[in-house]
Structure formats: C-alpha cells, structure tokens
C-alpha positions as CSV (number, residue, x, y, z in Angstrom):
1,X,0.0,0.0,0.0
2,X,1.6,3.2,-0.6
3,X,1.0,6.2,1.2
4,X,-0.5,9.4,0.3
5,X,3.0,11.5,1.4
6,X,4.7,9.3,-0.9
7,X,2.2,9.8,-4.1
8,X,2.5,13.3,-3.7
9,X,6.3,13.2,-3.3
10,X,6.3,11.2,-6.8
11,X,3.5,13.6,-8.6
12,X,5.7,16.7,-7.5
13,X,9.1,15.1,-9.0
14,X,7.4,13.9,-12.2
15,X,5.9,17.8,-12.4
16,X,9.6,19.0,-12.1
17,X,11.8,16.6,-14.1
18,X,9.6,14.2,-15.7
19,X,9.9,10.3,-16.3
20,X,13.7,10.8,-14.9
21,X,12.6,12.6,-11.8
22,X,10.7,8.8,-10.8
23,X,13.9,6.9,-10.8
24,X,15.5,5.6,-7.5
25,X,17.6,8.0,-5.1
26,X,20.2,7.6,-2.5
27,X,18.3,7.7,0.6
28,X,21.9,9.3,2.2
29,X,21.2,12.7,4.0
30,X,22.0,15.8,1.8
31,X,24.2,16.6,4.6
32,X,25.4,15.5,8.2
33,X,25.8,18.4,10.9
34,X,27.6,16.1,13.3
35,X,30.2,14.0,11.0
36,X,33.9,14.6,11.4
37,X,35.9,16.9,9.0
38,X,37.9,15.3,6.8
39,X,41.3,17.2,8.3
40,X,40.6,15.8,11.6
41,X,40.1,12.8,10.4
42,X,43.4,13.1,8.2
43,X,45.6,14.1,11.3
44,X,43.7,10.6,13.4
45,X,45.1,8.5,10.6
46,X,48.5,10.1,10.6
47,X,49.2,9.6,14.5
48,X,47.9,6.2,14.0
49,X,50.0,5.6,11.1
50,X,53.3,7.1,12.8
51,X,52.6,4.9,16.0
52,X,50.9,2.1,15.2
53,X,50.5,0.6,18.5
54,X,48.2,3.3,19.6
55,X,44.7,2.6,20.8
56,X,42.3,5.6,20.4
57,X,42.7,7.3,23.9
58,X,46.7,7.5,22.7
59,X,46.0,9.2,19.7
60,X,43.1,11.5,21.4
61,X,45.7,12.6,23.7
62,X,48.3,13.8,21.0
63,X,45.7,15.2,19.1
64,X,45.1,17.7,22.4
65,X,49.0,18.4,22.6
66,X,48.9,19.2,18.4
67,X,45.5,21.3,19.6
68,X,43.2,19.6,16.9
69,X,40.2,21.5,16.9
70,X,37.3,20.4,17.0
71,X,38.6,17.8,19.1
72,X,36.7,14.1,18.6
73,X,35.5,11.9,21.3
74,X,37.7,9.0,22.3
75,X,34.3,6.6,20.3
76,X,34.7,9.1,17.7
77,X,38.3,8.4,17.1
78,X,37.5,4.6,17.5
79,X,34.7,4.7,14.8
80,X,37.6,6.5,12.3
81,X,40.1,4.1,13.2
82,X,37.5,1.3,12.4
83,X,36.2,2.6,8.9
84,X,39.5,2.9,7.7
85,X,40.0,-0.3,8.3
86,X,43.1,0.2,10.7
87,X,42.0,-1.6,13.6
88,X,39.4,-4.5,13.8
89,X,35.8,-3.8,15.8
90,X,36.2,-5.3,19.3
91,X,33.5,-6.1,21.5
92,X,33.4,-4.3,24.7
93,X,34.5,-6.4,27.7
94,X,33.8,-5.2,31.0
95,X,36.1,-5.6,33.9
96,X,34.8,-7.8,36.3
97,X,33.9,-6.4,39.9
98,X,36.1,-8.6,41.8
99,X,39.4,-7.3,39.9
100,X,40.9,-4.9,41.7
101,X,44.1,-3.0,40.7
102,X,46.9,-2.4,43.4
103,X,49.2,-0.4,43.7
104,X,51.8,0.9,46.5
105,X,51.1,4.2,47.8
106,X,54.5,5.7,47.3
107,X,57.8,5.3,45.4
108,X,60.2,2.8,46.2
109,X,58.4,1.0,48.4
110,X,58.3,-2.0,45.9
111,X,60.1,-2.8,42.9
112,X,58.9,-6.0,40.5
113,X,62.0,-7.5,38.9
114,X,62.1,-9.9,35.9
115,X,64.1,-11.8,33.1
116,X,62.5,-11.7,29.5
117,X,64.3,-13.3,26.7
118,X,63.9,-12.5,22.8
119,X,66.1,-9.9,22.0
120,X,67.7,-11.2,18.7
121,X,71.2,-10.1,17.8
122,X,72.9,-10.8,14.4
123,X,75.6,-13.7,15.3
124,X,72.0,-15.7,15.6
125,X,72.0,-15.6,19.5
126,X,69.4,-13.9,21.7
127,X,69.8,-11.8,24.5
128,X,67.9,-11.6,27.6
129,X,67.3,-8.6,30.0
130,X,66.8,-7.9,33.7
131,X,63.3,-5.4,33.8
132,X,62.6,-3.7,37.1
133,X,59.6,-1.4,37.5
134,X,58.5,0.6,40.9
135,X,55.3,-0.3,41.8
136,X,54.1,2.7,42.3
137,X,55.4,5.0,39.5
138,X,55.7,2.6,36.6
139,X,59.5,4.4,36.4
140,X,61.4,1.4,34.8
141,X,64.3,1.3,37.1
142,X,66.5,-1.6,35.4
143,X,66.6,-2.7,32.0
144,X,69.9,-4.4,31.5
145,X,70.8,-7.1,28.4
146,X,72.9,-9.6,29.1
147,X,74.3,-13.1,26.9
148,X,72.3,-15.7,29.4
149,X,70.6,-15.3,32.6
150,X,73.4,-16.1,34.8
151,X,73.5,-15.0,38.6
152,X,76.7,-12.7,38.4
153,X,75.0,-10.7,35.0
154,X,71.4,-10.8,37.0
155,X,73.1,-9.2,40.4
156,X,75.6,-7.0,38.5
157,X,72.6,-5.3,36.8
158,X,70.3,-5.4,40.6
159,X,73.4,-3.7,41.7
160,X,73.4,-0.7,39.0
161,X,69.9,-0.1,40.0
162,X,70.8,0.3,43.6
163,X,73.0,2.4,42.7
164,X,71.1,4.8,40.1
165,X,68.1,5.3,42.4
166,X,69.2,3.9,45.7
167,X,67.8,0.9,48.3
168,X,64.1,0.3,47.9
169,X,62.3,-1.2,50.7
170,X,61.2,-4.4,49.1
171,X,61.7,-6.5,46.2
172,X,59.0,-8.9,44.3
173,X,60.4,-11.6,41.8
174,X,59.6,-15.2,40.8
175,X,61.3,-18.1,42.2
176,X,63.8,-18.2,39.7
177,X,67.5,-20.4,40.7
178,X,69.0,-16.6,40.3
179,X,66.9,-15.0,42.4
180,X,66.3,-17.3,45.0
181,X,67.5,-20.1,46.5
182,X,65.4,-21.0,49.1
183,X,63.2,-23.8,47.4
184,X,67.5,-25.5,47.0
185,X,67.5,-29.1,48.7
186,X,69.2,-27.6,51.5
187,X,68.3,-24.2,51.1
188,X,71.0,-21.6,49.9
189,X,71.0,-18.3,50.2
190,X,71.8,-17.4,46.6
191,X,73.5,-13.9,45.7
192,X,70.9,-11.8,45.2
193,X,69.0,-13.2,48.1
194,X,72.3,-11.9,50.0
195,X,72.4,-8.6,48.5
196,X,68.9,-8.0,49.6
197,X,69.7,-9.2,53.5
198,X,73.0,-6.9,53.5
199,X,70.8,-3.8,52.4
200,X,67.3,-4.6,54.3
201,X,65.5,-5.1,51.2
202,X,62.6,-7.5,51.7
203,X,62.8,-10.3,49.2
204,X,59.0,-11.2,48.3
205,X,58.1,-14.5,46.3
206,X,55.8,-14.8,43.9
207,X,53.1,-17.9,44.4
208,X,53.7,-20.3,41.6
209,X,51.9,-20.2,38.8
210,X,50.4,-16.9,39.3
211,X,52.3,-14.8,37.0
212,X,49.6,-11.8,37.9
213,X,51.1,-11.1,41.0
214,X,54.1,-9.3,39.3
215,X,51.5,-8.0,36.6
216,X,53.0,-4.6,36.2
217,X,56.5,-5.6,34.6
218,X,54.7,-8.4,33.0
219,X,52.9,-5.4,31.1
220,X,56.2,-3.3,30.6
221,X,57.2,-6.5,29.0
222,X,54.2,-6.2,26.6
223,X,54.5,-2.7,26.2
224,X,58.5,-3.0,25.3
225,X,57.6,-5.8,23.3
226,X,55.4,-3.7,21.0
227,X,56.9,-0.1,20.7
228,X,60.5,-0.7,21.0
229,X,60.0,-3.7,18.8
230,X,62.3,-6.6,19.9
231,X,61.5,-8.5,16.8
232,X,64.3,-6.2,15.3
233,X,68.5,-7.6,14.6
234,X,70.6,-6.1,16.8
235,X,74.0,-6.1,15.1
236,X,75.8,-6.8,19.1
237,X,74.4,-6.7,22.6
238,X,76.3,-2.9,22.7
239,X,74.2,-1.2,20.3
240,X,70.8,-3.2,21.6
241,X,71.5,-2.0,25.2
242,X,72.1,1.5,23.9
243,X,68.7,1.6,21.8
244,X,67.1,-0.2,24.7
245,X,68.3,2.7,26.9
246,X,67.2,5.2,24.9
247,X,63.7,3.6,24.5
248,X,63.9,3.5,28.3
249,X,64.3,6.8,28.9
250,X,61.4,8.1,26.8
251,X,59.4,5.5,28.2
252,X,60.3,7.1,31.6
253,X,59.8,10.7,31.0
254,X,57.8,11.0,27.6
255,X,55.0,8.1,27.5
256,X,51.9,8.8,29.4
257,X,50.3,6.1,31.3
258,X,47.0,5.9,31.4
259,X,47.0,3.9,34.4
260,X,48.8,7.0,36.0
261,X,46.3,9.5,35.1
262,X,48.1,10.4,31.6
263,X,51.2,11.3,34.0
264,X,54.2,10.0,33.3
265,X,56.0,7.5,35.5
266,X,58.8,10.1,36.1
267,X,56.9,13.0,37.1
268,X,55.7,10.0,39.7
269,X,58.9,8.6,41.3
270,X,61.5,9.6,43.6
271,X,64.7,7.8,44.2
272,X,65.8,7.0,47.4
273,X,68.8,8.4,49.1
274,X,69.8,5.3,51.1
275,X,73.1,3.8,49.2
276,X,73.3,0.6,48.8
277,X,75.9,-2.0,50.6
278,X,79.1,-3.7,49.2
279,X,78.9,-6.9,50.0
280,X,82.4,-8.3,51.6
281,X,83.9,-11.5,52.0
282,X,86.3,-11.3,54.7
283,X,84.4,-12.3,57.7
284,X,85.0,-15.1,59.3
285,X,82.5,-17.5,58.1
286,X,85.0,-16.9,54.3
287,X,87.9,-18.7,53.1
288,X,90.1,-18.1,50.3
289,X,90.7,-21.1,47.9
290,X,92.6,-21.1,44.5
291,X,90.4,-23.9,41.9
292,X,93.3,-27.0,40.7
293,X,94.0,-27.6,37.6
294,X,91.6,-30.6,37.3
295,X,88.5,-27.8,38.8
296,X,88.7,-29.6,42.5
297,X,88.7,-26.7,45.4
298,X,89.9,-28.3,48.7
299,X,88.2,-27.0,51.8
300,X,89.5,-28.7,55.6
301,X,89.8,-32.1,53.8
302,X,86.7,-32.1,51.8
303,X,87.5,-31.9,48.1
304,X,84.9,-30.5,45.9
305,X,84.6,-30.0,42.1
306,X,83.8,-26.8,40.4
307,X,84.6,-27.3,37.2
308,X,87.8,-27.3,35.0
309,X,87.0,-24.0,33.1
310,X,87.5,-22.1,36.7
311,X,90.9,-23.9,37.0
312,X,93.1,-21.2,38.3
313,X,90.5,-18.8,39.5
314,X,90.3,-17.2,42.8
315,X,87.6,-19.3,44.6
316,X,85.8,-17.8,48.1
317,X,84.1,-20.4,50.0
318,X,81.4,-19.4,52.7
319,X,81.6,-22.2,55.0
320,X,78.6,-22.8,57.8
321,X,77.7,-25.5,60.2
322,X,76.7,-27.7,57.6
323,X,77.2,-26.3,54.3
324,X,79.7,-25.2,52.0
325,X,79.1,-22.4,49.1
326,X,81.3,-21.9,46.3
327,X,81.7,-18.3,44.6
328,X,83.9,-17.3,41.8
329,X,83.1,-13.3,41.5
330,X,79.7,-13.0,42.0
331,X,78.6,-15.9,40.6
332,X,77.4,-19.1,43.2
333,X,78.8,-21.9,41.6
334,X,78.1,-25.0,43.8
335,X,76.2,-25.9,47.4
336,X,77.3,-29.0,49.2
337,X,76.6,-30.2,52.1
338,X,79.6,-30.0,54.9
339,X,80.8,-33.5,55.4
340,X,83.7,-32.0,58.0
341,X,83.4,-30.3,61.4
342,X,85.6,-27.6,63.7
343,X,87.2,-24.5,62.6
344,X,88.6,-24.1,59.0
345,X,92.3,-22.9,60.4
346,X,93.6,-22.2,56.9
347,X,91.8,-19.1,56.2
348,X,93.8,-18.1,52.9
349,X,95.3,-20.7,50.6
350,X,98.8,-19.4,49.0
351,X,98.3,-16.6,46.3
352,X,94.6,-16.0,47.5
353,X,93.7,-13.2,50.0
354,X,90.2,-12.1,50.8
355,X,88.2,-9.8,48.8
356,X,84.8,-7.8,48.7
C-alpha cells in the first residue's frame, strides 16, 4: 500500500523533471551536521599511522598536545580508526567487579624484577634482559641485556639499580635459581638473596603459577615488546643496550600512562637516598681457595669440584655448620653439604687473600 505522502512526493518530482525525476535516489542525508571533518580525520590516521600501537585514547591525547580542533571523542576516534579499516571492531569487555588493581602508595616501596628473553642479535643468539619497575610510578628502574641469565650478570645489573636510584624497601620476583635459592635441597641463600639481607630489602616471592602477581612488569614487557619492537636484529648486545636505553628513557619521562592519570611514570617517582651496601667477604665465616688444575677446590679435607674452566680462579668459599658455598666473582657456583666439622684454620690458601 503506498502512502499518500509518498504519491504526492512522486507527482511533484514527475511535475519538475519528468519520467527521470521517478527513478531511485540515495536515501543518504543531503548533509550530516555532526560527522567529522575530513582534516581531523586526516591528522587521526596520521598519528595512528606514525605509531601504530596506539589505541584511540593514545592518539586523542596527542591530538590535544597538536590542539586539533574540533577535538573528537575517544568513540569518535575509535569509529575512524575502524572505517579505515586500521583496527578491527572489538566487542566491549567489562572488567569484572572482583578485579581490583593495586598499587603501593608511594615510590620505592616495591620494585617487581624480571628476566624476559627475545632480543635477537645478528651472530644468531638472543639476548635476555633484567626489567625492574617501581610499583608505584611505573618508572622502569632496570633494563639491563645480558648473553644468558646467569646470577653474576642478574646481580651485576640489581646492583646498578641500587646504585642509580638507591635501596628500595622491598623486592617482588619469581622463584627463579637466580633469584632465590630458598626452594634449593638444602636451602642456599643465593646472591641476590644476599644482597637484599646486607641492604634490608625485603625479598617477596611470587606464588607459583600466578604470574599476575608481578602484573606490572609483565605489562612493561608487553609494552616494550610492541613499541620498542624486539622482533628487530641487533648487530651486538652494545648497540641493543644502547637503543634499549634510549627507548627507556622516553618511556620514563615522555610516555603517558593511562593507568597513571596520563602522567608520566617520572613526574611519579622519587629515588631513594639510602646507598646501597658492598657486600664483603672477609668475615669469618670466608675462606680463600685457588680452583686446581683438574677444577677440585679443597676445603679442611673435603674436596669438591667446580669445574675445569674455573681452574686457576680465585675461589671464596662461605663455610657454615653444615654447608659449604662456592663463589667465583659473584657468581654461586656450587652448594654441598659439609661433610667435615671444627674450625677451618687455613683461612687463605697461597696466592689468594680475601676480597669484597
């Protein structure tokens, strides 16, 4: 049945134009009051294009710093993004009520430390790197490459953190051999576990399998991951760890966070004045031992093996009630158990003296 509006509407066009006047028309609107200009949607598609990774409230925020006027809604900028085919519709997922986001209430109260693999370098080998992040700033406060994840590379670059921002008041890893040592049959105290004692840091565990519980360097994995692109070749570990350190510091004082309030996680943190401690091996509980020829270090009778490539390396040996722990530099290379008892006399074997 067709309605009288619509007869009329078809006798007034064939009055005007004729036959031609009947044929069908776009039922588009003449024109659209509300739809974006084109040079605002030009300059959406540009930031997008020159950072890729960007989600829409990104690129709303740097089209407020270039002062894009009229400035789109974030849904506005995710509607553009979508009809130009740049990013895929998503359904909306809302955050369930239990999940609750923590955080410490001020700087270096915790820092989450990591190892992430995958940075490839052109000889065909990977490297790996140590992340830290405080908790409560986001401020990455340790980003250091190294070959493998050994416990002297791990602790040399826990150290330069203590260092560059000072002693923070507890530490949050997994139960990774180089950080811990505690799950050991015996349990060791490992390195790291030793440099926290010496400077009051409280080591904190993860549980197992919960990999949420150090969420927030899991996401500055993600995030490093994605914009500083370690699916690139390196040509050596020097000029990844220089581009990594560059990344890091625009990370730190040029990349907003939303999580932070669009702040950035420098304009958050604070380093702490307390310096951190040497630790020293000349108490005591330390003796000095020089690894044979065939890697055997002899401690009050008890002969122990090491390994052949240390032959001829200074060996200190912390020696307790019941177990013995072998250190070449800072790396832990064996725990036995003590099968002797009394007082190691011989503190120093010849050409060995103690060291820090």
């Amino acid at each position: 049945m067709t309605l009288p509006q619509t007869l009329h509407t078809w006798l007034a066009r064939y009055e005007l134009e004729g036959l031609e006047g009947l044929a069908d028309r776009s039922r588009q609107p003449a024109s659209c009051p509300h739809k974006m200009p084109a040079h605002v949607e030009a300059a959406i598609l540009e930031v997008r294009r020159m950072r890729p990774y960007w989600g829409p409230h990104s690129v709303g925020l740097e089209l407020a710093r270039r002062r894009v006027e009229p400035m789109p809604s974030r849904s506005a900028i995710y509607r553009c993004l979508v009809r130009a085919g740049v990013i895929e519709p998503v359904s909306r997922h809302r955050r369930h009520e239990h999940w609750k986001r923590w955080e410490r209430a001020r700087a270096m109260e915790l820092w989450q430390m990591d190892v992430v693999g995958g940075f490839l370098l052109a000889d065909g080998t990977t490297a790996k790197a140590l992340t830290g992040i405080d908790d409560h700033s986001r401020f990455c406060v340790s980003a250091k490459l190294m070959p493998k994840e050994r416990t002297q590379l791990v602790c040399d670059g826990f150290a330069a953190a203590l260092h560059a921002y000072g002693v923070p008041e507890q530490v949050l890893t997994d139960n990774g051999r180089v950080f811990t040592g505690r799950f050991n049959h015996p349990p060791v105290e490992v390195l790291f576990d030793r440099i926290c004692r010496l400077n009051g840091v409280e080591h904190l565990l993860t549980q197992p399998r919960m990999p949420t519980t150090t969420g927030k360097v899991e996401r500055f994995h993600r995030t490093m991951r994605t914009e500083f692109n370690t699916a690139q070749v390196f040509t050596s570990l020097k000029t990844a760890q220089g581009a990594l350190d560059e990344w890091v510091a625009y990370y730190n004082t040029g990349r907003t966070h939303q999580s932070l309030g669009d702040a950035t996680p420098a304009s958050r943190f604070q380093p702490s004045a307390a310096r951190p401690a040497v630790p020293e091996r000349n108490g005591e509980q330390w003796v000095s031992r020089s690894v044979s020829r065939n890697g055997v270090v002899c401690v009050g009778w008890q002969q122990v093996s090491v390994g052949k490539n240390y032959s001829g390396s200074a060996c200190n040996v912390l020696v307790s009630d019941s177990l013995l722990q072998f250190w070449v530099g800072n790396e832990l290379l064996k725990t036995v158990a003590r099968t002797t008892t009394g007082e190691i006399r011989k503190k120093h074997a010849a050409g060995t003296a103690g060291r820090s």
